[in-house]
C-alpha positions, 0 to 999 in steps of 0.5 A, a space after each residue: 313219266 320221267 326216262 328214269 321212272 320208265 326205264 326203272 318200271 320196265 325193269 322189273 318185266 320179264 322179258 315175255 312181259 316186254 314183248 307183250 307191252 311191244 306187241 300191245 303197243 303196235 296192236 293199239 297202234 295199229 287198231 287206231 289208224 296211225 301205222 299200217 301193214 305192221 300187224 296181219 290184217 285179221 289181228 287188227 279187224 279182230 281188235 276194231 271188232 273188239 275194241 272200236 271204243 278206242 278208235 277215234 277220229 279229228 277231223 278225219 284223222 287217228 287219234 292217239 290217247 294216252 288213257 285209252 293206250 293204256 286201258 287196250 295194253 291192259 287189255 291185252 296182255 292182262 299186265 299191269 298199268 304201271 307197265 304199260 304206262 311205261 311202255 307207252 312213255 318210252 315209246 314216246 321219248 325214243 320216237 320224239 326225244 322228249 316226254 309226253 310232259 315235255 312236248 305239253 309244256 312246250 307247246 302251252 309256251 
């Protein structure tokens, strides 16, 4: 998704709806293994009760997947793919400067 297509999407969230795709966000985060001491313990042993289909593992390493990300926001906040996909994709561009897209089509080069 292009910055001007998630910027777009996420406007149209209210601003409860954008604190519940962040809170999301870190919760699928957080239940895969890639931060930690973000979230109170018990909210992230209740997501691995809930949710262990989306905790993957490569070569002992967390991993993160675009389709699952989505699937667990939906999950959580009841909201829209559309704008937890935006989410997912702006969190992206703002941590690595570039799409999703992007980063792909680089390293195929």
């Amino acid at each position: 998704m292009t910055p001007e297509k998630f910027t777009d999407t996420l406007k149209t969230a209210t601003p409860s709806q954008l604190e519940s795709l962040d809170e999301a966000h870190w919760r699928y985060m957080s239940l895969i293994g890639i931060v930690s001491d973000v979230l109170p313990a018990e909210v992230v042993e209740a997501d691995k009760n809930g949710y262990p289909q989306f905790i993957k593992l490569d070569a002992g390493l967390p991993v993160f997947n675009d389709a699952d990300c989505t699937t667990f926001m939906e999950a959580i906040t009841g909201l829209p793919s559309e704008l937890c996909e935006a989410w997912r994709d702006k969190d992206y561009y703002e941590l690595h400067g570039e799409t999703p897209e992007e980063t792909a089509a680089s390293q195929e080069a």
